[in-house]
C-alpha positions in Angstrom: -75.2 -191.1 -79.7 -72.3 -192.4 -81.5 -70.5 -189.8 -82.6 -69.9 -187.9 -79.9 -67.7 -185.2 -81.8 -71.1 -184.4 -83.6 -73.3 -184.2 -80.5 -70.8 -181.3 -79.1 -71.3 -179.5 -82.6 -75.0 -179.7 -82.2 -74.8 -178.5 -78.3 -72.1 -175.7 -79.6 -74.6 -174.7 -82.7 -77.5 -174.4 -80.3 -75.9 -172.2 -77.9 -74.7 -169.9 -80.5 -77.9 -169.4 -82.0 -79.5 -168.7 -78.6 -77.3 -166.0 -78.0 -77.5 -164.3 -81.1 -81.9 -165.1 -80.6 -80.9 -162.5 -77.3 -78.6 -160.2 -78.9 -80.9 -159.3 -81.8 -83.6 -158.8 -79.2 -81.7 -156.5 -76.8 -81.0 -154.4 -80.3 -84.2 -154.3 -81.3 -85.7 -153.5 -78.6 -82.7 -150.5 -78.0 -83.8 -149.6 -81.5 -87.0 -149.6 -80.7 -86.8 -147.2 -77.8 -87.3 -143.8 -78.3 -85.1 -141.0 -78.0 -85.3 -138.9 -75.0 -85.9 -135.4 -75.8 -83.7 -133.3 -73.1 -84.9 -129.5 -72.9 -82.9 -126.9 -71.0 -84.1 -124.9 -68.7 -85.0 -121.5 -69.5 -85.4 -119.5 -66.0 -82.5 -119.8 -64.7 -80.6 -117.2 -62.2 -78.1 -116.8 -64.1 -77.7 -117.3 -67.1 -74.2 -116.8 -69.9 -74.5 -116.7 -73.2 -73.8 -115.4 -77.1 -76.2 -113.3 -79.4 -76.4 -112.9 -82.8 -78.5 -110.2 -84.5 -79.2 -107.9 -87.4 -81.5 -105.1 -88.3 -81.6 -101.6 -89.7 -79.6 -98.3 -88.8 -79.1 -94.6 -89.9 -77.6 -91.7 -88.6 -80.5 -88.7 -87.9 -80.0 -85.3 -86.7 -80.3 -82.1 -88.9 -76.3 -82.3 -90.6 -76.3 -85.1 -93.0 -78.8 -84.9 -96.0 -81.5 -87.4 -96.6 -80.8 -90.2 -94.6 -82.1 -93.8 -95.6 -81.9 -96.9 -93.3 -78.8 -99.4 -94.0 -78.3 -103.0 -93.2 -76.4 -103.7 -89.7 -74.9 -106.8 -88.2 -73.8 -107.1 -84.4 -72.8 -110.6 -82.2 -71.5 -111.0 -78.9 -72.1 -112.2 -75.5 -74.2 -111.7 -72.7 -74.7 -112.3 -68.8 -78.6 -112.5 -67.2 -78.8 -112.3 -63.7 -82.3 -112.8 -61.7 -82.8 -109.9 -59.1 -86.2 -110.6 -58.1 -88.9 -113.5 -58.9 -89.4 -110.8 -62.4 -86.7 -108.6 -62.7 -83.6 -109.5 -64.5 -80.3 -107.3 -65.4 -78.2 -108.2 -69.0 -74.8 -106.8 -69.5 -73.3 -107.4 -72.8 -70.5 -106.8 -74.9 -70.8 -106.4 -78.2 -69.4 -105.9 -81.9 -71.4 -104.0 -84.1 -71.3 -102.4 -87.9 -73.7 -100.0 -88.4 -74.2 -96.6 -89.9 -76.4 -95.2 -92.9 -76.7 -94.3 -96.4 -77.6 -91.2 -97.8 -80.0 -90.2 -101.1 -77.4 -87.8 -102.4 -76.4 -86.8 -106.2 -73.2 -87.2 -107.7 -70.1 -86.4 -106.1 -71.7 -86.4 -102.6 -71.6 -88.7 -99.5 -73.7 -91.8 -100.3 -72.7 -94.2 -97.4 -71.0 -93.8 -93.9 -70.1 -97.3 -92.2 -68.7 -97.4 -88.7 -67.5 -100.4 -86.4 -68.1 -100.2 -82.9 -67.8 -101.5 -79.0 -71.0 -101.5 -77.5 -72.0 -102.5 -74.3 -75.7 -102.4 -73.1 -77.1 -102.6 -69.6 -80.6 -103.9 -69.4 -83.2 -103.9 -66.7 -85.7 -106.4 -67.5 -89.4 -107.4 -66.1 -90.8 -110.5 -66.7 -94.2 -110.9 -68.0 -95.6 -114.2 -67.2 -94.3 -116.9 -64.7 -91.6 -118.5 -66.2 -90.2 -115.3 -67.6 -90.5 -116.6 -71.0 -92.1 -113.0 -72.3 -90.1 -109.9 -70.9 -89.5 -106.3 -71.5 -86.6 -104.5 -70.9 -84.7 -100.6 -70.8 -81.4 -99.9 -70.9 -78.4 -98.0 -71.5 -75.9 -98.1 -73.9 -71.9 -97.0 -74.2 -70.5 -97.5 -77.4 -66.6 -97.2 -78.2 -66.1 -96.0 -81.8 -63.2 -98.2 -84.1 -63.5 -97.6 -88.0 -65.5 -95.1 -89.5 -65.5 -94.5 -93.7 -67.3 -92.4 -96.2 -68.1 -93.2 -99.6 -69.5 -90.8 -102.3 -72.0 -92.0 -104.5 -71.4 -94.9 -106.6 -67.6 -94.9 -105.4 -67.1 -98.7 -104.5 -63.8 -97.6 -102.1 -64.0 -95.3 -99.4 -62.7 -91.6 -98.9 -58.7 -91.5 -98.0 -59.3 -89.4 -95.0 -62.1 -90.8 -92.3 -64.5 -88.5 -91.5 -64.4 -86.6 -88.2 -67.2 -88.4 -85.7 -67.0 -88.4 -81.8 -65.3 -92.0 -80.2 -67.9 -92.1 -77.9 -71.7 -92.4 -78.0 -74.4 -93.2 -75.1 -78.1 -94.2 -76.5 -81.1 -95.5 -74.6 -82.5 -98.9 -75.3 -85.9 -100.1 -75.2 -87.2 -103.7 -76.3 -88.7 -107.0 -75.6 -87.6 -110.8 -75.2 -89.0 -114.3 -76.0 -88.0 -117.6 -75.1 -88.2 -121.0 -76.3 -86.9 -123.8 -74.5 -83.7 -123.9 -76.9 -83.6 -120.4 -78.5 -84.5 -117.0 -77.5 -85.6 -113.6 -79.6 -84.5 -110.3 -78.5 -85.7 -106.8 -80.6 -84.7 -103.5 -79.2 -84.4 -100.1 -80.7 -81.4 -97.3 -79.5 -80.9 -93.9 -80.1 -77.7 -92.2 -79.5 -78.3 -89.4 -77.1 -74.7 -87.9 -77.8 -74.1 -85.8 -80.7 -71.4 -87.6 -82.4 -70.4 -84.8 -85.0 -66.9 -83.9 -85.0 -66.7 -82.2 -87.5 -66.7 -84.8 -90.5 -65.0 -83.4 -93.5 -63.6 -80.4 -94.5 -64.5 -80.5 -98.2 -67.8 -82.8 -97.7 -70.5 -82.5 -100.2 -73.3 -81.4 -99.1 -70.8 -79.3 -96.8 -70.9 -79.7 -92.5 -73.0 -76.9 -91.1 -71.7 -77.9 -87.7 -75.1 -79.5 -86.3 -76.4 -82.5 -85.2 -75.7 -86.4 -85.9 -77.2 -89.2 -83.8 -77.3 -93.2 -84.0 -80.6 -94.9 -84.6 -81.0 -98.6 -84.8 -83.3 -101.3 -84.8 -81.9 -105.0 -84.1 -83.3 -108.5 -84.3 -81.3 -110.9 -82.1 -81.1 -114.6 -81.8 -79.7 -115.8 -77.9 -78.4 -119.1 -77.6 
Protein backbone atom coordinates (compact mmCIF):
# COMPACT_ATOMS: atom_id res chain seq x y z
CA UNK A 1 0.00 0.00 0.00
CA UNK A 2 1.26 3.38 -0.82
CA UNK A 3 -0.35 5.56 1.06
CA UNK A 4 -0.04 4.42 4.21
CA UNK A 5 -2.06 7.44 5.95
CA UNK A 6 -5.05 5.88 4.03
CA UNK A 7 -4.54 2.32 5.05
CA UNK A 8 -4.81 3.49 8.94
CA UNK A 9 -8.19 5.33 7.91
CA UNK A 10 -9.40 2.14 6.46
CA UNK A 11 -8.10 0.00 9.68
CA UNK A 12 -9.59 3.01 11.99
CA UNK A 13 -13.11 2.95 9.75
CA UNK A 14 -13.30 -0.85 10.23
CA UNK A 15 -12.97 -0.95 13.83
CA UNK A 16 -15.50 1.70 14.34
CA UNK A 17 -18.05 0.14 12.52
CA UNK A 18 -17.40 -3.15 14.32
CA UNK A 19 -18.02 -1.73 17.48
CA UNK A 20 -21.03 0.07 16.74
CA UNK A 21 -22.17 -3.72 14.70
CA UNK A 22 -21.82 -4.81 18.83
CA UNK A 23 -23.32 -1.95 20.45
CA UNK A 24 -26.54 -2.02 18.35
CA UNK A 25 -26.74 -5.72 19.16
CA UNK A 26 -26.22 -5.56 22.93
CA UNK A 27 -29.26 -2.84 22.59
CA UNK A 28 -31.36 -4.74 20.80
CA UNK A 29 -31.08 -7.61 22.28
CA UNK A 30 -31.66 -5.45 25.99
CA UNK A 31 -34.64 -4.10 24.04
CA UNK A 32 -35.63 -7.12 23.28
CA UNK A 33 -35.75 -8.67 26.66
CA UNK A 34 -38.69 -8.64 28.52
CA UNK A 35 -39.59 -6.95 31.57
CA UNK A 36 -39.54 -8.80 34.76
CA UNK A 37 -42.73 -8.65 36.46
CA UNK A 38 -41.85 -8.49 40.34
CA UNK A 39 -44.98 -9.39 42.60
CA UNK A 40 -44.90 -8.89 46.38
CA UNK A 41 -45.69 -11.12 48.58
CA UNK A 42 -48.96 -11.27 50.13
CA UNK A 43 -48.70 -13.59 53.38
CA UNK A 44 -46.53 -12.11 55.22
CA UNK A 45 -46.24 -12.01 59.27
CA UNK A 46 -46.38 -8.81 59.49
CA UNK A 47 -47.54 -6.70 57.47
CA UNK A 48 -47.78 -2.21 57.62
CA UNK A 49 -49.78 -0.44 55.63
CA UNK A 50 -52.48 2.51 54.48
CA UNK A 51 -56.27 2.03 53.61
CA UNK A 52 -58.45 3.95 51.80
CA UNK A 53 -62.30 3.48 51.79
CA UNK A 54 -65.76 4.76 51.35
CA UNK A 55 -69.28 3.57 51.83
CA UNK A 56 -72.58 4.46 53.43
CA UNK A 57 -73.63 5.63 57.08
CA UNK A 58 -76.73 6.85 59.16
CA UNK A 59 -77.43 7.36 62.54
CA UNK A 60 -80.51 4.74 63.83
CA UNK A 61 -82.01 4.58 67.10
CA UNK A 62 -85.62 5.81 67.90
CA UNK A 63 -84.66 9.93 68.44
CA UNK A 64 -83.91 11.30 65.05
CA UNK A 65 -86.76 11.15 62.42
CA UNK A 66 -86.49 9.22 59.23
CA UNK A 67 -83.06 8.50 58.76
CA UNK A 68 -81.61 7.94 55.13
CA UNK A 69 -78.07 6.62 54.38
CA UNK A 70 -75.31 9.34 53.56
CA UNK A 71 -71.97 9.16 51.76
CA UNK A 72 -68.79 8.53 54.17
CA UNK A 73 -65.10 8.67 53.43
CA UNK A 74 -62.38 7.26 55.89
CA UNK A 75 -58.23 6.62 55.28
CA UNK A 76 -55.64 5.59 57.47
CA UNK A 77 -53.22 3.00 58.40
CA UNK A 78 -53.02 -0.34 59.53
CA UNK A 79 -50.70 -3.09 61.20
CA UNK A 80 -51.45 -7.13 60.39
CA UNK A 81 -49.76 -9.46 62.51
CA UNK A 82 -49.90 -13.44 61.89
CA UNK A 83 -50.79 -15.32 65.19
CA UNK A 84 -51.27 -18.60 63.91
CA UNK A 85 -50.75 -20.41 60.35
CA UNK A 86 -54.78 -18.64 59.90
CA UNK A 87 -55.36 -16.17 62.36
CA UNK A 88 -54.32 -12.66 61.98
CA UNK A 89 -54.94 -9.41 64.32
CA UNK A 90 -55.26 -5.60 62.46
CA UNK A 91 -55.05 -2.52 64.48
CA UNK A 92 -55.71 0.67 62.76
CA UNK A 93 -56.06 4.14 63.18
CA UNK A 94 -58.20 5.93 61.32
CA UNK A 95 -59.98 9.35 60.09
CA UNK A 96 -63.41 9.04 59.30
CA UNK A 97 -66.49 11.50 58.16
CA UNK A 98 -69.61 9.99 58.54
CA UNK A 99 -73.03 10.69 59.78
CA UNK A 100 -76.67 10.77 58.12
CA UNK A 101 -79.28 12.72 56.58
CA UNK A 102 -82.68 12.93 57.45
CA UNK A 103 -86.21 13.09 55.27
CA UNK A 104 -87.47 16.05 57.16
CA UNK A 105 -89.82 19.12 56.05
CA UNK A 106 -88.89 22.64 56.23
CA UNK A 107 -87.28 24.15 59.00
CA UNK A 108 -86.07 20.76 60.39
CA UNK A 109 -82.73 18.81 60.67
CA UNK A 110 -81.82 17.54 57.25
CA UNK A 111 -78.14 16.43 57.69
CA UNK A 112 -75.81 15.73 60.72
CA UNK A 113 -71.96 15.30 59.66
CA UNK A 114 -69.38 14.31 62.24
CA UNK A 115 -65.47 13.76 62.08
CA UNK A 116 -64.03 11.09 64.01
CA UNK A 117 -60.87 8.98 65.49
CA UNK A 118 -61.48 5.53 64.99
CA UNK A 119 -59.48 2.82 65.85
CA UNK A 120 -60.55 -0.88 65.10
CA UNK A 121 -59.10 -4.13 66.45
CA UNK A 122 -59.68 -7.08 64.18
CA UNK A 123 -59.37 -10.76 64.72
CA UNK A 124 -59.08 -12.41 61.48
CA UNK A 125 -59.27 -16.28 60.11
CA UNK A 126 -58.02 -17.10 56.99
CA UNK A 127 -59.87 -19.09 54.57
CA UNK A 128 -57.65 -20.83 52.15
CA UNK A 129 -53.84 -21.34 52.32
CA UNK A 130 -52.28 -18.33 51.43
CA UNK A 131 -54.73 -16.30 53.41
CA UNK A 132 -55.78 -14.51 50.33
CA UNK A 133 -59.70 -14.84 51.39
CA UNK A 134 -60.35 -13.95 55.23
CA UNK A 135 -62.98 -12.99 57.57
CA UNK A 136 -62.62 -11.03 60.40
CA UNK A 137 -64.62 -9.35 64.00
CA UNK A 138 -63.69 -6.69 65.81
CA UNK A 139 -63.99 -3.82 67.97
CA UNK A 140 -64.13 -0.46 67.48
CA UNK A 141 -63.36 3.05 69.74
CA UNK A 142 -64.09 6.01 68.17
CA UNK A 143 -62.95 9.62 69.43
CA UNK A 144 -65.58 12.23 68.36
CA UNK A 145 -63.89 15.87 66.65
CA UNK A 146 -66.58 17.99 64.72
CA UNK A 147 -70.07 17.42 64.76
CA UNK A 148 -72.74 19.99 62.60
CA UNK A 149 -76.38 20.15 61.80
CA UNK A 150 -78.03 21.49 58.99
CA UNK A 151 -81.73 22.15 58.48
CA UNK A 152 -83.26 21.42 55.29
CA UNK A 153 -81.99 23.09 52.28
CA UNK A 154 -79.62 25.37 54.61
CA UNK A 155 -76.18 25.11 52.66
CA UNK A 156 -74.27 26.30 56.26
CA UNK A 157 -74.52 24.59 59.36
CA UNK A 158 -76.36 25.45 62.72
CA UNK A 159 -74.20 28.15 64.94
CA UNK A 160 -74.40 25.94 67.98
CA UNK A 161 -73.19 22.03 67.42
CA UNK A 162 -75.43 19.68 68.49
CA UNK A 163 -75.02 17.85 71.77
CA UNK A 164 -73.58 14.03 70.85
CA UNK A 165 -71.40 11.83 73.29
CA UNK A 166 -67.29 12.08 72.40
CA UNK A 167 -67.09 8.56 72.62
CA UNK A 168 -68.61 5.67 70.82
CA UNK A 169 -67.62 1.72 70.82
CA UNK A 170 -69.37 -0.37 67.79
CA UNK A 171 -68.74 -4.02 66.75
CA UNK A 172 -67.27 -4.88 63.43
CA UNK A 173 -67.81 -7.66 61.22
CA UNK A 174 -66.36 -8.16 57.58
CA UNK A 175 -64.31 -9.89 55.02
CA UNK A 176 -60.88 -9.49 53.12
CA UNK A 177 -59.39 -10.19 49.60
CA UNK A 178 -56.09 -10.14 48.28
CA UNK A 179 -54.33 -9.66 45.16
CA UNK A 180 -50.84 -9.80 44.85
CA UNK A 181 -50.65 -5.85 44.68
CA UNK A 182 -54.00 -4.62 46.12
CA UNK A 183 -56.31 -5.81 48.76
CA UNK A 184 -60.34 -5.35 49.39
CA UNK A 185 -61.60 -4.90 52.76
CA UNK A 186 -65.79 -4.50 53.45
CA UNK A 187 -66.98 -4.44 56.97
CA UNK A 188 -70.11 -3.17 58.61
CA UNK A 189 -70.17 -1.36 62.43
CA UNK A 190 -72.72 -0.50 64.75
CA UNK A 191 -72.17 1.74 67.53
CA UNK A 192 -73.17 -0.02 70.63
CA UNK A 193 -73.05 3.29 72.74
CA UNK A 194 -75.90 5.61 72.75
CA UNK A 195 -74.25 8.72 71.68
CA UNK A 196 -77.30 11.20 72.46
CA UNK A 197 -76.40 14.02 74.50
CA UNK A 198 -78.80 15.81 74.26
CA UNK A 199 -78.52 17.51 70.72
CA UNK A 200 -80.44 20.71 70.60
CA UNK A 201 -82.50 22.53 72.72
CA UNK A 202 -84.80 24.06 70.04
CA UNK A 203 -84.29 21.07 67.39
CA UNK A 204 -87.05 20.44 64.99
CA UNK A 205 -88.47 17.56 65.29
CA UNK A 206 -87.68 18.20 69.11
CA UNK A 207 -85.13 15.55 71.38
CA UNK A 208 -87.37 13.18 73.25
CA UNK A 209 -84.21 12.02 75.08
CA UNK A 210 -83.79 8.48 73.42
CA UNK A 211 -81.64 6.62 71.47
CA UNK A 212 -78.91 7.42 68.58
CA UNK A 213 -76.46 4.92 67.31
CA UNK A 214 -73.71 4.80 64.37
CA UNK A 215 -74.23 2.42 61.46
CA UNK A 216 -71.91 2.05 58.62
CA UNK A 217 -70.93 0.14 55.83
CA UNK A 218 -67.23 0.73 54.23
CA UNK A 219 -65.54 -0.40 51.12
CA UNK A 220 -61.70 -0.20 51.55
CA UNK A 221 -58.79 -0.43 49.23
CA UNK A 222 -55.26 -1.71 51.31
CA UNK A 223 -52.13 -1.03 49.80
Amino acid sequence: MKNPHFLCFLILFSIAIYSNAQTDSTQTEEDNSEPTLVIPPINEDVKVGIKFGSGVSTLLGKELANPVPSYMLTGGAYFRYKLKPHWFIQPEANITFKGSNFDNGTLQYQRMRMYYIDVPLLLMRGLNIQNTTNVFVGLQYSRLLNVSLYLKDEPVPENTAPSIKKDDLAAIIGTQFYTPFIGFQIAAKYGLIDINNGLLPNLNPPNTGKNIHHFVVEINLLF
